[in-house]
N, C-alpha and C positions, 0 to 999 in steps of 0.2 A: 715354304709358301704360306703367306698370312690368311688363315681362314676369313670371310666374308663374317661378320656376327650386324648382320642388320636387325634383329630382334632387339638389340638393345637400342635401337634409335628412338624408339616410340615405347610409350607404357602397353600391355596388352589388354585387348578387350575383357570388360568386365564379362562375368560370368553372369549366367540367364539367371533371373530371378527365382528364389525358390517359393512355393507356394506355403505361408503360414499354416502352421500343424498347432493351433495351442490344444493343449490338454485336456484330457478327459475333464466336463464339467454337468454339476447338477445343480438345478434351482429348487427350490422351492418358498413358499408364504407359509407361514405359520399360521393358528388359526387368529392372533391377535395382528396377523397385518405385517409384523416382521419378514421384509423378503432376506432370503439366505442366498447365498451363490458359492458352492466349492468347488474350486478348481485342484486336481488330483497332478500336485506333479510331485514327483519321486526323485527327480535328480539330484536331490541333495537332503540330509535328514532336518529340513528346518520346516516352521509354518509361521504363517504371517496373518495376523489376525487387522482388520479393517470393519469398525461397525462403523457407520457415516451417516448424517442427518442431515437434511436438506432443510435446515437450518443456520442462517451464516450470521454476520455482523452486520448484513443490510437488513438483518430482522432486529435488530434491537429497538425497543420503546424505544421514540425521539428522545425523551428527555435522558435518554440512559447509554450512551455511545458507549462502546466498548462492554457492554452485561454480555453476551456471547462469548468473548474472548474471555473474561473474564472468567466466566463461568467454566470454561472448558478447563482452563488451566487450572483450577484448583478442583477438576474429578480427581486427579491421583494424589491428590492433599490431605486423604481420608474421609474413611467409610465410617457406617456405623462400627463393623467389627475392628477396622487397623485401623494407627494412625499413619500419617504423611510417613513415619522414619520406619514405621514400620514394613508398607509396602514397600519405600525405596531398599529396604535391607533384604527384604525377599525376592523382588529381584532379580537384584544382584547380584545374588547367591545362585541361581537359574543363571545368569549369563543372558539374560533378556531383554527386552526393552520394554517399556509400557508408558502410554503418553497420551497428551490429546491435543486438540487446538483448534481452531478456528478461520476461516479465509469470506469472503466477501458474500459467499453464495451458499458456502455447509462447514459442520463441524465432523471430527472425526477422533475416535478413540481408537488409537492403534497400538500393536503388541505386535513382538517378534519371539521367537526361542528357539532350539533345540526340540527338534518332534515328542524326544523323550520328556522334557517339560508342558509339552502344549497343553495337557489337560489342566492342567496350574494354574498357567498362566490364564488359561479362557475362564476360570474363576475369577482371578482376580479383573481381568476386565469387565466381568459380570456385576462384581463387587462396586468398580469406580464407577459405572456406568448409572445403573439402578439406586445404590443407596450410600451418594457421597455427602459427607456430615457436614461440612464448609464451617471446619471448626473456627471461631470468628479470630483466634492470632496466625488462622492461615489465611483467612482474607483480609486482614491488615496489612500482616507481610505482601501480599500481593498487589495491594492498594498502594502502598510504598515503592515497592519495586517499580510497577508501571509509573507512578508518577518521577522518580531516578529517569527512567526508560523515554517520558517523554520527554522530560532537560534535556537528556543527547540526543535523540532525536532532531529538538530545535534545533542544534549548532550545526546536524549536517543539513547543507545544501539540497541534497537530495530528495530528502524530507519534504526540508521546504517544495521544493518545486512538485511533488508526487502533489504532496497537500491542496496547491493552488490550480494544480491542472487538473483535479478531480472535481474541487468546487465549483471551477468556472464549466466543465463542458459537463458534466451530471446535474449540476443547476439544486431541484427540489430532492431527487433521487436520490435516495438514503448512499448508494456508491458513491456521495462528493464527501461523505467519512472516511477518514482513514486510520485517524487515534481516537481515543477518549481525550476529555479534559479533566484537570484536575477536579471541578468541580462534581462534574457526573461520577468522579472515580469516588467522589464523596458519600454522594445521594446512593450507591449501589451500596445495601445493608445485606447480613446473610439471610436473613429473610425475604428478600426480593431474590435472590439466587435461589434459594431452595422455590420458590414459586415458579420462577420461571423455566426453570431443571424440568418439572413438575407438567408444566404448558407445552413445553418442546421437547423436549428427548421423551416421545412415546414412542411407544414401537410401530405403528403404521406408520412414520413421520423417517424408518431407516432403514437401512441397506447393512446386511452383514455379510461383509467379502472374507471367501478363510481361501487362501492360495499355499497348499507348501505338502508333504510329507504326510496326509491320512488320505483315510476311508471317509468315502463319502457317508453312508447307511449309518456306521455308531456316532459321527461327528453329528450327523441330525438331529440323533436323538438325544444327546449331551446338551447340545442347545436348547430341545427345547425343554428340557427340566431345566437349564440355568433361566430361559427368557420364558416359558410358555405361559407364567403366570403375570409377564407385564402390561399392566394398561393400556389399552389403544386410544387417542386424541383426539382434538380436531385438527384438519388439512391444515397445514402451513399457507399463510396465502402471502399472497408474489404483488396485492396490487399496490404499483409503487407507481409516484406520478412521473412522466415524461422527460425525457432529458428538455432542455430547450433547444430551440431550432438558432443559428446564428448567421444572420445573413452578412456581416462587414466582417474583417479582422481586427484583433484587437490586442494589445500587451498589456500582458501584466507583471509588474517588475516588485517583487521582493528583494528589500534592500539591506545588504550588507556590506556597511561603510570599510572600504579596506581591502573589501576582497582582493585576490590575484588570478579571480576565474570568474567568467561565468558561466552559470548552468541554463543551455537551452533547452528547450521544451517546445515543438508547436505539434499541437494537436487539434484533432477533429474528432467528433461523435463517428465511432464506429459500427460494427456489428454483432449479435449474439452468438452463444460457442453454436447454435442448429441452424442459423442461416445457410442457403444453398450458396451464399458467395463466400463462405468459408473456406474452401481450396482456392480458387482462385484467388482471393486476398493471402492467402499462406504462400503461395507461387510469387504473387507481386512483393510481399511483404520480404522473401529470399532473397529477389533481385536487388529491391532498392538499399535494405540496412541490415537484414539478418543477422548477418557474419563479418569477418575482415575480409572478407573478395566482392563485397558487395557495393553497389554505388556508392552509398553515401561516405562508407570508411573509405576507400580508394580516392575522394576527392578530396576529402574532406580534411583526412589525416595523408598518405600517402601523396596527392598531388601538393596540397597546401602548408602542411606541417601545421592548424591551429590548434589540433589537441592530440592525445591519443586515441581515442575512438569515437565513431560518429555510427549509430544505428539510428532502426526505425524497431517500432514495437508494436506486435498486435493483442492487444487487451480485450479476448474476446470472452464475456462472460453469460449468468444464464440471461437474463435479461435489457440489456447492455453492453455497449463496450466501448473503446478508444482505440485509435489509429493517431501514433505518436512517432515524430523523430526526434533525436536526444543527441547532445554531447556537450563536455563541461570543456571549454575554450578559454586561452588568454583574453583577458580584460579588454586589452585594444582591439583583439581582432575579432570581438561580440561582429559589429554590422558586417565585417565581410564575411563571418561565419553565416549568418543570416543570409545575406545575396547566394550563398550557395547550398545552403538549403532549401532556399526559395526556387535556384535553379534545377536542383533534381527532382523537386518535388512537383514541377511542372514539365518538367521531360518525363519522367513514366508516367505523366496524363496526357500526354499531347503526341507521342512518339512511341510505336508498336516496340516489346521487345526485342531481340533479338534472338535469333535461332539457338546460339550459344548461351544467351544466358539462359533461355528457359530451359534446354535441355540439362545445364550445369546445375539447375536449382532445383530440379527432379530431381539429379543424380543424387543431390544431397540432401532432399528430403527421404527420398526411398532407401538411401544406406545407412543415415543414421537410424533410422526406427526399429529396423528388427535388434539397436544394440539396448532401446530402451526396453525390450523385452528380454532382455538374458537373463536378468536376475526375478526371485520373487517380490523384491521390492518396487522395483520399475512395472512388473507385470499389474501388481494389484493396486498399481495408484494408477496407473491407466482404466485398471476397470474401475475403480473408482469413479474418474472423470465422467464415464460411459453412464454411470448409473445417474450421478448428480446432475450433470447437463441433460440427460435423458438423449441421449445419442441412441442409434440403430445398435443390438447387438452385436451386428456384425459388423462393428465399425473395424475390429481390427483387423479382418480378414479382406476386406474392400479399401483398405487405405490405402495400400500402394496404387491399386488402377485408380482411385480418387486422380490421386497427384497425379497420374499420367494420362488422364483424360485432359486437363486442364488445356488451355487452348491460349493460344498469344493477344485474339481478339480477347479472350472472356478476362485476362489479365488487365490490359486496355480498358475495358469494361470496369471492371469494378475500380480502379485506381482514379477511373473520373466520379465514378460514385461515391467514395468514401477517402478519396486523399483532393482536398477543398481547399487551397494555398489560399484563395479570398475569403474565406470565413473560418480559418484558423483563428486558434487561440496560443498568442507566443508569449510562452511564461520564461521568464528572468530572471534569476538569482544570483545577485553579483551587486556592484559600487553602485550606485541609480546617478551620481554625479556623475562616474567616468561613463557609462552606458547612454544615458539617455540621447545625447543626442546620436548616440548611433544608433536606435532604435528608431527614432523617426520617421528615415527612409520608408520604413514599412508600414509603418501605422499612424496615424495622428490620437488613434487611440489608447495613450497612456494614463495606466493605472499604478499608481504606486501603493505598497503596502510594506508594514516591518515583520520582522520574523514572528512574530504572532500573530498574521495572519490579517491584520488590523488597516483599515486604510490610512493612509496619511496624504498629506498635498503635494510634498516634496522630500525631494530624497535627503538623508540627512549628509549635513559634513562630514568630510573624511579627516581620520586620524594626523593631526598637527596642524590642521586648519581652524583651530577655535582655542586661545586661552582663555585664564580667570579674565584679564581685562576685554575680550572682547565678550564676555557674556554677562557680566557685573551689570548692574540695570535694574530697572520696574517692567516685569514683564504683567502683561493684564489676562488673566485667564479668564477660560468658562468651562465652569464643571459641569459634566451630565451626571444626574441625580437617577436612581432608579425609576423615580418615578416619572420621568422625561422633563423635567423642570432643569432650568439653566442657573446657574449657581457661580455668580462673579468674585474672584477671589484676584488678589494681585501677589504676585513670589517678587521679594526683592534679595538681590542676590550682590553682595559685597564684593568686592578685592582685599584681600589680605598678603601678609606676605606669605606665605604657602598655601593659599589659595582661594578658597569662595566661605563666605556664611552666607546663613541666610534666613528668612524669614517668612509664612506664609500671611496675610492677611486677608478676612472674610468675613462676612456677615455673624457668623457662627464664630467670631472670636479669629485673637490672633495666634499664630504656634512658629516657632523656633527650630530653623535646621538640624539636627545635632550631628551627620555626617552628610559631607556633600562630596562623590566623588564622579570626577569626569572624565572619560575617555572617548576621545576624539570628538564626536558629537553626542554622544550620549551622555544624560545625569541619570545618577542613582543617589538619593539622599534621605532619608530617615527623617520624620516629621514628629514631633511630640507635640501635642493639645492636653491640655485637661477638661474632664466631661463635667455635666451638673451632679453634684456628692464629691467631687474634689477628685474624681477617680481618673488618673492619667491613662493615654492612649498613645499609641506608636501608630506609625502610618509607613508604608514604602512610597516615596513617588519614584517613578522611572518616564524619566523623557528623552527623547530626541531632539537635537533644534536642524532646523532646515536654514533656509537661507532666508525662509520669510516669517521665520517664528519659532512656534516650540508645539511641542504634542506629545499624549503619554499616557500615563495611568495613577492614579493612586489606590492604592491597596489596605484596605486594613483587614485586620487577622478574622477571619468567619462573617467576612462580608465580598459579595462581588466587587471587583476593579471599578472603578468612577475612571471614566477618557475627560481626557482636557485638552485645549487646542487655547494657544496664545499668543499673544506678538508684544513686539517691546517700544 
């Protein structure tokens, strides 16, 4: 007789919730303003060191994007006492890690080891912290690096579109930065880094998190003979102007002739990481794009096939954020990815959840989270957050009944508040000839720009759409001068039998192509002039031609680009 096994028809109920137990911890302030926090756990013989400054990249001087990041990454490039290879070889030899870096809202110098190391290593992070030499062939090298870093940067998509949807819905807010430029990478001397090291990393300005394998009592006191003697600042201040308010929709289409994808983007001004509609937007943000079971993948990819994945993103920071949904789509099926973006984006504002998915999006906020505390890494970049955001101590012990308070109406609620389909912002990176008119639909507000971020009128030709004979001609330019003056020059550009010369002519004399090469729409071509004293000069021009002209930049060596705009 076959036994009955009905057990196996259904999964079994989850187990009751256990109540968070973290670790024996102590705080205290040193008298220079330094707060300490250690967390005593013993399960394993490691410690993890976390000092963090509530200092980020939206603090940088304007003229100076990127001095924060910059600056972080060359603390472990050497001190007065080691150099760069020296620290990197010591180490190594520990088996540790030691680094620092930089995010939108704070910096942080973190270390890991073996407990048997930790006194060591809490040196030398004392060392990179307090008294880094910013020997000037380790800020060239790095000034190098990042400019390498922002060339491929440009060529990804991603890039692009991160870039264009921070400028448009952060507006004057220093968060519509996301790189430096070459230029500012210039203007940052080691002198302006050692000053600003100096300005911001004081000790009342940080937080030093130690999570791992000690005694709280001797660790205190090891601190404060490593830090007791550091200088305290002035307050870091936060006032940053307003995002803009946006009442119509609008696109913005970053143009890449050729593409086989495009990358969507619509987004709207969000909320801060302390706002009270921060669970409830964490709840709606699950249902709609979080994961692959969530709306937006299920329609998007699963019912339609136009990409591989389709989310939504919540960007909540200390004072700002974005509420964004994303996915990189076939070329043709841009507008109908759009119609079904547009559709769910106004079904979780018009239509109450569902019993099933809010309880599924609990399920899976509450059982991922105790896995982001199992290690000491997950644990102390959580408390990190706690400190930097200025969150409730006890945020991690009220997190789960947070998410399980949340309510269907208060989802409802926030999703009309802060997901806005009519005063979206839809950014585009992709062909702008094959997209545009599938963008229309949705907006009549079309902005076209090139992967530099640059406006342009129209989108350029695509790749076998333009030879030497259809561009051969007198095109008539106007150059912008620094000093806002218009400057008419004419480019005549030849047919040959392998391919274009060419010629500039202008007020300031005439100059000679010496490479002209083209792909698909775009020129890239080498200009030679000679100056008054007979002394020759090289120029880069790089253009685009569209359908109703041309537009670009000319470049000479330790001078800003000159934009041009022309027609033939």
């Amino acid at each position: 007789m076959k036994v009955q096994e009905n057990y196996r028809q259904q999964p079994p109920p989850p187990l009751p919730a256990r109540h968070l137990q973290l670790p024996r911890t102590t705080e205290e302030t040193l008298r220079n303003g330094l707060s300490v926090v250690i967390v005593e756990d013993r399960r394993l013989p490691l410690v993890s060191y976390r000092l963090s400054f509530r200092t980020g990249d939206a603090h940088d001087p304007p003229a100076f994007p990127g001095l924060t990041e910059l600056l972080a990454g060359l603390l472990t490039e050497g001190t007065e006492s080691l150099s760069s290879r020296e620290i990197a070889e010591e180490t190594a030899r520990m088996g540790a890690t030691l680094s620092a870096g930089a995010n939108s809202d704070y910096s942080t110098v973190a270390a890991s080891s073996l407990n048997r190391f930790g006194d060591r290593v809490l040196e030398l992070l004392a060392d990179v912290t307090l008294r880094p030499s910013y020997p000037e062939n380790e800020v060239e090298l790095a000034r190098q690096n990042t400019k390498e870093s922002l060339r491929q940067q440009r060529a990804q998509p991603s890039f692009l579109a991160t870039e264009m949807v921070s400028r448009c819905v952060f507006g004057q807010h220093p968060y519509s930065i996301i790189a430096p430029t070459p230029e500012s990478l210039d203007a940052i001397t080691r002198d302006r880094l050692i000053e600003f090291h100096h300005s911001q990393f004081v000790s009342n300005n940080g937080v030093f998190i130690i999570v791992g394998d000690v005694k709280a009592e001797p660790l205190l006191k090891r601190i404060e003979g490593l830090f007791g003697h550091w200088e305290p600042g002035a307050p870091v201040a936060n006032n940053f102007p307003a995002p803009p308010v946006h009442n119509s929709r609008s696109a913005k289409v970053v143009d890449r002739p050729g593409s086989a994808q495009s990358n969507i983007v619509i987004a709207n001004l969000g909320l801060t990481r302390t706002s009270p509609d921060y669970f409830p937007m964490l709840l709606m943000h699950t249902v709609l794009g979080a994961n692959a079971s969530s709306r937006l993948f299920m329609n998007l990819r699963e019912e339609k096939g136009y990409t591989y994945g389709a989310y939504s993103n919540l960007d909540a920071r200390r004072s700002a954020g974005t509420f964004r949904a994303s996915a990189e789509v076939r070329t043709p099926v841009t507008g109908d990815s759009l119609r079904e973006f547009f559709y769910e984006l106004e079904r979780i504002r018009s239509q109450p959840v569902s019993e099933k998915e809010i309880t599924d999006a609990k399920a899976f906020l509450t059982g991922v989270f105790p896995i982001r505390l199992e290690t000491q890494e997950g644990l102390i970049d959580q408390l990190v957050q706690i400190r930097m955001f200025g969150l409730p101590k006890t945020y991690l012990e009220n997190y789960r009944d947070q998410v399980q308070a949340v309510t269907i109406e208060q989802i409802q609620h926030v999703a009309q508040k802060y997901v806005r389909p009519d005063e979206a912002t839809i950014v585009v990176v992709g062909d702008g000839i094959q997209i545009e008119e599938q963008i229309k639909p949705y907006t009549d507000d079309v902005t076209f720009f090139n992967t530099s971020g640059k406006p342009k009128s129209r989108p350029s030709l695509r790749h076998g759409e333009t030879t030497p004979k259809d561009l051969a001609g007198r095109w008539q330019l106007e150059i912008q001068t620094p000093l806002g003056q218009t400057l008419p020059a004419n480019l005549i550009l030849e047919e040959t039998g392998t391919g274009l010369s060419g010629r500039v002519e202008s007020e300031m004399g005439d100059a000679d192509l010496l490479t002209i090469g083209v792909t698909g729409g775009s020129l890239a071509a080498t200009l030679a002039f000679e100056m008054e004293g007979g002394n020759k000069v090289e120029a880069q021009i790089s253009g685009e031609f569209t359908e109703d002209g041309i537009e670009g930049t000319i470049s000479l060596e330790n001078s800003p680009p000159l934009t041009f705009t022309g027609s033939r």
